[in-house]
N, C-alpha and C positions, 0 to 999 in steps of 0.2 A: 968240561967233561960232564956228560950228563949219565946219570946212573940207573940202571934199567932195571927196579925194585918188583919185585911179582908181587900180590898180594900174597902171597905165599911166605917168601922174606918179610915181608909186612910182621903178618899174625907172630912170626917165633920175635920179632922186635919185640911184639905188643904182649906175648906169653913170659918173655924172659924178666918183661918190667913189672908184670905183675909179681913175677915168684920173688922177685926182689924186694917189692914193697910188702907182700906175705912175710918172710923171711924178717924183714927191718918193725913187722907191725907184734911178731910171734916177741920180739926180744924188749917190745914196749909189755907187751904181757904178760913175761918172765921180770921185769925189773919192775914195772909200774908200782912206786911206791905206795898209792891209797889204791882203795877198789874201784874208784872212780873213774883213775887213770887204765885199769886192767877190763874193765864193763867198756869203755872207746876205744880199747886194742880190738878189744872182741867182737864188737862190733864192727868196726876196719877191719879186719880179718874176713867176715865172714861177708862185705860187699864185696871186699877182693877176689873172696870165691868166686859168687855169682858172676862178675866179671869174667873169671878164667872159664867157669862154665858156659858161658854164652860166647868166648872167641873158642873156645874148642869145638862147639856144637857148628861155628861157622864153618871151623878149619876138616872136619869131619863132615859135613853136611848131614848133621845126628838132630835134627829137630827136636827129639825126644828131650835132650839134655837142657833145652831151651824154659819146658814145663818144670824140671826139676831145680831149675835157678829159680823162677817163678816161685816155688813150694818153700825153697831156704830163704827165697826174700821177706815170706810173709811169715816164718817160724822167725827170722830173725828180727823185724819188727815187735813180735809180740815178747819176744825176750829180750828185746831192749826195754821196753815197755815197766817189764817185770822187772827187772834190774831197778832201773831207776825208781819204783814205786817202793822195792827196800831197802834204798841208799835213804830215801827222803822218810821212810819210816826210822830208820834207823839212827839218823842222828835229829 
């Protein structure tokens, strides 16, 4: 039996796996014992966005939403940046 999948059924596959690993990334950031562990949730979080924001922008056909993953990718870069520059200041 073969199963007749739309892209459509595709994307909420590919939308529900992300809200799951969001979900499982938000509870490493609540428990994350050092800061270290909570700065790599956070940043796993905030890929996972851009992720949901570029399959929504597909499932919507919103271009717009495309640029604004763009702008969290580079604010999250530079705040990862900045994290790790006062973890290594700091101890």
């Amino acid at each position: 039996m073969i199963l007749a999948l739309t892209s459509q059924d595709i994307l909420v596959v590919l939308v529900g796996t992300q809200a799951l690993a969001l979900v499982i990334s938000m509870v490493r950031l609540v428990r994350g014992p050092t800061l270290a562990d909570r700065v790599v949730a956070y940043d796993l979080m905030a890929t996972i966005t851009v992720g949901l924001l570029a399959l929504v922008s597909m499932a919507f056909d919103a271009r717009v939403l495309l640029d604004v993953a763009g702008v969290l990718a580079l604010v999250m870069f530079i705040s990862t940046i900045a994290f790790a520059r006062y973890i290594e200041k700091r101890s």
